[in-house]
N, C-alpha and C positions, 0 to 999 in steps of 0.2 A: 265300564260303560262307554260307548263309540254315543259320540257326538251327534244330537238331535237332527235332522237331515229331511227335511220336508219338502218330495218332491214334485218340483211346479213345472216338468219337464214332460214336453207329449210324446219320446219315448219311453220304450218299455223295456230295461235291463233285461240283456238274455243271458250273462255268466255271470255267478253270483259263489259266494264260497269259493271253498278249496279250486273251482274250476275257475275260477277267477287268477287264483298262486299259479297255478298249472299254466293258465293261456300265457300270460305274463312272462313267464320265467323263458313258455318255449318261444315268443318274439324273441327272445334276451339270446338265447342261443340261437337263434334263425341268424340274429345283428352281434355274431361273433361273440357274444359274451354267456360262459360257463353257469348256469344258474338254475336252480330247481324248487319247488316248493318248498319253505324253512323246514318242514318237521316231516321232509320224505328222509329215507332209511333205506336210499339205494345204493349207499359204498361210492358213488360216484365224487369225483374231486371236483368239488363246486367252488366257485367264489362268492357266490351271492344266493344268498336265498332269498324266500317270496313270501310272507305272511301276508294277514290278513286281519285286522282289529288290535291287535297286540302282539306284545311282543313272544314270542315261541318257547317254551323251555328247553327247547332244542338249540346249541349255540355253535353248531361246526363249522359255517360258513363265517367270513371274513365280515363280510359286507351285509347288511338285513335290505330289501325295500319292502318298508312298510305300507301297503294300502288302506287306507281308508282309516287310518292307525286314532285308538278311541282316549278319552279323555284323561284315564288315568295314565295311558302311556304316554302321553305328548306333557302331562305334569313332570312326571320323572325324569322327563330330557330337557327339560326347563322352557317348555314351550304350551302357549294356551293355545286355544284351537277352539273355532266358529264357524258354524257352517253359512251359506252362502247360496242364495236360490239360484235357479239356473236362469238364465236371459237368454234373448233371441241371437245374442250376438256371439256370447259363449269364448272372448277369443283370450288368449293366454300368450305370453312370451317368456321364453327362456333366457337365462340373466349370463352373463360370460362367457366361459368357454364350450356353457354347453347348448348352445344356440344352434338350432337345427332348424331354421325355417318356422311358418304361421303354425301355429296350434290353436285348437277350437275342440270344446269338450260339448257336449250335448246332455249334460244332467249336472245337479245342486251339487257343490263340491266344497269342502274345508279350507279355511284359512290358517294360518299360523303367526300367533307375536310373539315375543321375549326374543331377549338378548340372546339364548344359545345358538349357535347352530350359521348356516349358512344359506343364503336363499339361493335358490334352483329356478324356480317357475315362478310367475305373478299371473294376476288377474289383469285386467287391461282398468283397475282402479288402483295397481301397485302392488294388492296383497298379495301374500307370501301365501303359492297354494304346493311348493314342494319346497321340504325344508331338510335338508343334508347336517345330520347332528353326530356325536361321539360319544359313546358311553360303553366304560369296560372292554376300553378297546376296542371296539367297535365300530364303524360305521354303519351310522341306522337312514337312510332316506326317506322320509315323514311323504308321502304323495295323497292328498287332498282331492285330487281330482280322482271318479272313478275312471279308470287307466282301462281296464278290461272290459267294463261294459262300453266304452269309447271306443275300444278299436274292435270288438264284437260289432258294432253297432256300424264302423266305418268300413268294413273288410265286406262284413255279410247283408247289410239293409237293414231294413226295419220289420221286425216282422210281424209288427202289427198292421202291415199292409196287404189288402186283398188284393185276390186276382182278379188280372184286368185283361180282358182277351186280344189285346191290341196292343204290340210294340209302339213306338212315334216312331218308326222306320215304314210303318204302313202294313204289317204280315198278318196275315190273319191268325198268329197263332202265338201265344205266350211267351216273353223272354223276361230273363229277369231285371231289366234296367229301371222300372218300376219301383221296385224295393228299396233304389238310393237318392229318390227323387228329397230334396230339401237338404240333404248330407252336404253337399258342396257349397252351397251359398252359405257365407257371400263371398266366399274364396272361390278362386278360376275353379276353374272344371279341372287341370293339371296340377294342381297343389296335390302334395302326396300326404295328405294331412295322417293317415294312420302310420306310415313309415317316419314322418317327423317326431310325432310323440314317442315312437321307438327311438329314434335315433337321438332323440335329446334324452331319453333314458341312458341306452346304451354310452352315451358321452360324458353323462355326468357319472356312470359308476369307473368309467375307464379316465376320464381326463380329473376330476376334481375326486372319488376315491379313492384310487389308484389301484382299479381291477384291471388286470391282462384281458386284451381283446384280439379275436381271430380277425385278418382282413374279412368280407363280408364275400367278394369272390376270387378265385384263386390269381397269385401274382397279384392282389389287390390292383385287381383292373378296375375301371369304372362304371362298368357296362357288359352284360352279354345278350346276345337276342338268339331268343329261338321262332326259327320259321317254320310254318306250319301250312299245309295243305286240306281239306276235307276232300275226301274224293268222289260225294256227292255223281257218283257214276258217270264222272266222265269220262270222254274218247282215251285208248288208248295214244292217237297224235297228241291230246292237250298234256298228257305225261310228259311223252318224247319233246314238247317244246317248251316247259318246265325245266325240265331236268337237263337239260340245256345253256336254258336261262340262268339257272344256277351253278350249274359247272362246276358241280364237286360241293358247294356247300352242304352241312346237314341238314337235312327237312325232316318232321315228324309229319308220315299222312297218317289220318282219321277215316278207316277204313269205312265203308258204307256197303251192308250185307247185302246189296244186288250189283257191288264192285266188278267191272270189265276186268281186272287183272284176276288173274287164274297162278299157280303157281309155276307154269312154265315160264309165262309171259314176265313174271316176278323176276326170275332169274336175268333173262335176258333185259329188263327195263334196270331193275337194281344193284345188277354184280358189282362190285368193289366202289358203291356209293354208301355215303355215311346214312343210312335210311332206317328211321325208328316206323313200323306200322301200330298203330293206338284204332281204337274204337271210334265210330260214329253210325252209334244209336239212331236208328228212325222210328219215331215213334208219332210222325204228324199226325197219320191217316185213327189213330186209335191213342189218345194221348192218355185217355185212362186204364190203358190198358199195359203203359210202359211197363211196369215191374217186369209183368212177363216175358214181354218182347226185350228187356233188356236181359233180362237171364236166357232166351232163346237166341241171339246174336250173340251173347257173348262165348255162348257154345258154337258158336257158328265161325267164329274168330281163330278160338282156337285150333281146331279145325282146320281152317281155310290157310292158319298163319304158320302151325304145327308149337303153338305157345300163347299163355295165357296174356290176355291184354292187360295193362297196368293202370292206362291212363283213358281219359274219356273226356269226348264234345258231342253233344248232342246235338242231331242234325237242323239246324236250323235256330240254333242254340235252347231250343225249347224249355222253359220252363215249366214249374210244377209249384205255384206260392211260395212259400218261405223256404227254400234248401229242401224241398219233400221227395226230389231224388237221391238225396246225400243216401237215405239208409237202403236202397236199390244198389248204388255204387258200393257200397263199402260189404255189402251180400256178395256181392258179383268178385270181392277181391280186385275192385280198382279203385286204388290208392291216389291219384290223380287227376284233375280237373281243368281243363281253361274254359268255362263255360261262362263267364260273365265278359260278356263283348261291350269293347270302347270303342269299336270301330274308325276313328278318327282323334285318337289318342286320348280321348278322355277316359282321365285315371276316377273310373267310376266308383271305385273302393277304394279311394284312395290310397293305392298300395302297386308299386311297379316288384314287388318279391313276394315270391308263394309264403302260403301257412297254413298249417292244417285247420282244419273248421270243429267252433266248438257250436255243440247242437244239443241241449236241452240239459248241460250243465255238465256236460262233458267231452271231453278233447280226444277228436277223431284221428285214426290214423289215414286221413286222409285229406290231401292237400290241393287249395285252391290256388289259381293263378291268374291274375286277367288276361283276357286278348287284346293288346291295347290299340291296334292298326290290324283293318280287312281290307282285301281290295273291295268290299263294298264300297270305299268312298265312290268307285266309280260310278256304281249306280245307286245307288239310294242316296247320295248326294251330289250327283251330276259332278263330280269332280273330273276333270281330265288328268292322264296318265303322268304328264309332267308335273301337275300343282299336288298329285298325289304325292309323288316321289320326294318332293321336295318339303312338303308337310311331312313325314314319319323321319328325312335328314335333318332339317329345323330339332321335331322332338328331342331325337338323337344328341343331337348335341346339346340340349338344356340338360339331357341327364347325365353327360361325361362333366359340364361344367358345374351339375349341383353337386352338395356334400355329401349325398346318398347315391350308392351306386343301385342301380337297378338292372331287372330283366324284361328288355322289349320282344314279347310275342306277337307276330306277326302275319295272320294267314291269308293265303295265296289260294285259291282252289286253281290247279291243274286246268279247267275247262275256261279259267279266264287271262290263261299264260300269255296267250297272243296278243289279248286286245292292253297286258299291262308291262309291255318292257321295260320301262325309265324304271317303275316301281320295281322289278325285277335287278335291271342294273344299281338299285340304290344297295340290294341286300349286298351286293361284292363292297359299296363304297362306307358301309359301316365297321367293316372290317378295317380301313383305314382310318378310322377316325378312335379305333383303341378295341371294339369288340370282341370281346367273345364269341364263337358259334357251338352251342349246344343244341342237342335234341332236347325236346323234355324229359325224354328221359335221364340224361343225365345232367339237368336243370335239379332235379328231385332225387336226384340220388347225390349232389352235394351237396343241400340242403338234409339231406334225410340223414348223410354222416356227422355232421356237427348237431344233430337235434338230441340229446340223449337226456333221460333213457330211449331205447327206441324198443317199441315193440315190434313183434315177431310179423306182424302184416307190413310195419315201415320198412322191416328190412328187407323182407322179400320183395319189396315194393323199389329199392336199390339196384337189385342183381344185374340187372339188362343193364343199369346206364354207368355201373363203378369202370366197368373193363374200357369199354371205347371212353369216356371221359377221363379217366386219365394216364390212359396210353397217348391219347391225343393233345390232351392237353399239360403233360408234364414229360411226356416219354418219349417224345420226339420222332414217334415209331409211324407217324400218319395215320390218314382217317381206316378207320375199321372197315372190313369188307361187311355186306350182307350177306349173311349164307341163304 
């Protein structure tokens, strides 16, 4: 029997069940630790498995985390358990070594007392809402809080919010920044609250169970950014003064089906530049019509590109309610997404690392990633090119100096190259401060090698970014030519 749970929360759980072990286990492998739902039956060498209510008759993994783990179970490991309504304040801290930063849950979550066990997590009244016990050899992690429908809830919005035809940027046309409104408060707008709750997970099963953990990115650097362009049909000069600006680093552009670049012009703009081409969907002028227009451009891509697209921004970052392009993308065979803009670093979803998105109680092979700095600071917040440059180097450096490394995506459009150098010269000065430079594609094809199981769309979702990411980044052989 799982513990009475009455909830006074104006969210609305979107993963629940097995999809719940699933999302869970794949953060756990996103943040370097080997882990899969307790009673899958992949052959894979896991250290941690993932239940859900009780304990699993399944017992191959090392380590259990138990969510939301129910009344008889928590008797057996010498622990009683209460549940606890949800409050407006919702905030949680982690106890020792596995203290990753603010946590804040947003629904009614379980307490834990008796003598067994070890506390992990508290409530901000003391109690013990994750509790680290042993039995049969085992390490079981008792977690009280729901974990999955929280970082469901922090990654993706709420999706009990309607659409609203108007960004606060001013556009006349849908984005999704809408959907995380009240997510943040009363934490900064920069609190990475969905990567904290992971990474005090991932801490406590590596630092206090003693599960083996992968660095999180390669050479356990602290930091990579990928920079990004929409080509939103600009001049072919605003290219030529881009790619300039940049001098040699990778860019991913987001191609736009009425694009000035032809494939002659291709050759001659991108010969032996690290240059990934990705989608960018227009679908302003007829927004109910995207499905189609998105299956008619992506034939148009490939085409144009001579190779399927992977990854996808929507011109203007257009939204559609609750994720109602996800299943349009994942038709289309792209695996890929940076279509939630923080424009001026606000980690709107709390989360500086991709994850694939779970939608209606199941885990896509297809993955999100913020865009966390546009050069729109320049204009839809009157920023100057200096106080820009210097706003996304500040960011920078809070996420080499926090415990969590992360990925700063950063786009550029090509037609606003000239009016944004400093911002431009800041991407070569990130590189000195410890960076990484990937494309997105090979952002998602590291991420897509430690995610296992992987299915057959994740992997082909890999292919483009395995070869240039790590010839260049392990092989020492230099940046990849574009053919």
């Amino acid at each position: 029997m799982r513990a009475q749970v009455h909830s006074r929360s104006p969210f609305e759980p979107q993963c629940s069940g097995l999809a719940s072990c699933e999302y869970v286990a794949h953060l756990l492998r996103v943040f370097g630790v080997a882990a899969e739902p307790a009673e899958a039956d992949s052959g894979a060498d896991c250290d941690v498995g993932v239940a859900l209510g009780r304990l699993p008759a399944r017992r191959a993994q090392k380590v259990l985390v138990l969510l939301e783990p129910d009344v008889e179970t928590c008797k057996s490991l010498g622990a009683s358990v209460a549940d606890c309504d949800w409050s407006t304040d919702g905030l949680f801290s982690a106890c020792c070594e596995a203290r990753a930063g603010s946590l804040r849950s947003f629904f009614d979550y379980l307490h834990f007392d008796g003598p067994n066990g070890r506390v992990v997590v508290v409530d901000d009244a003391g109690r013990c809402v994750w509790r680290l016990c042993e039995a049969d050899q085992r390490k079981i992690l008792l977690v009280g809080t729901r974990l999955a429908e929280d970082l469901a809830l922090l990654r993706q919005g709420d999706r009990t919010k309607t659409t609203r035809p108007r960004s606060e940027w001013g556009f006349d046309f849908e984005r999704p920044t809408y959907l995380f409104d009240g997510l943040a408060a009363p934490a900064p707008s920069r609190e990475r609250l969905a990567d904290q709750w992971c990474e005090t997970l991932a801490r406590t099963l590596s630092e206090l169970a003693g599960v083996s953990r992968l660095p999180l990115l390669p050479g356990n650097a602290r930091a990579a950014v990928v920079i990004t362009g929409d080509d939103d049909q600009a001049a072919i000069s605003a290219y030529e003064t881009q790619l300039a600006a940049l001098d040699g680093l990778p860019v991913t552009y987001f191609m736009h089906p009425a694009t000035k670049i032809d494939s002659e012009l291709r050759g001659a703009l991108f010969a032996r530049r690290t240059v990934d081409f990705e989608l960018h969907p227009d679908a302003l002028h007829a927004p109910e019509q995207y499905g189609t227009l998105l299956e008619q451009q992506s034939r148009w891509f490939a085409r144009h590109f001579g190779l399927a697209a992977t990854a996808v921004r929507n011109h203007g970052f257009l939204n559609d309610g609750y994720w109602r392009h996800a299943p349009h993308w994942v038709r289309a065979g792209l695996t890929a997404s940076s279509n939630l803009p923080g424009l001026n670093g606000t980690i709107l979803n709390g989360s500086l690392l991709p994850a694939r998105l779970v939608l209606d109680d199941c885990l896509l092979d297809h993955w999100s990633l913020l865009t966390a700095f546009g050069d729109g600071m320049l204009f839809a917040l009157e920023m100057s090119d200096a106080d820009a440059a210097r706003h996304v180097l500040e960011f920078a450096d809070a996420i080499v100096e926090s415990s969590i490394p992360g990925i700063l995506v950063i786009n550029l459009h090509p037609e606003n190259a000239s009016r944004a150098p400093q911002l431009h010269r800041a991407m070569h000065e990130l590189g000195e401060r410890g960076f990484l430079y990937w494309t997105l594609s090979e952002c998602i094809a590291w991420f897509n090698s430690r995610d296992k199981p992987l299915s057959g769309a994740a992997v082909r979702s890999g292919k483009r970014g395995f070869k240039a990411a790590w010839r260049r980044l392990f092989g020492g052989l230099g940046a990849m030519a574009v053919s």
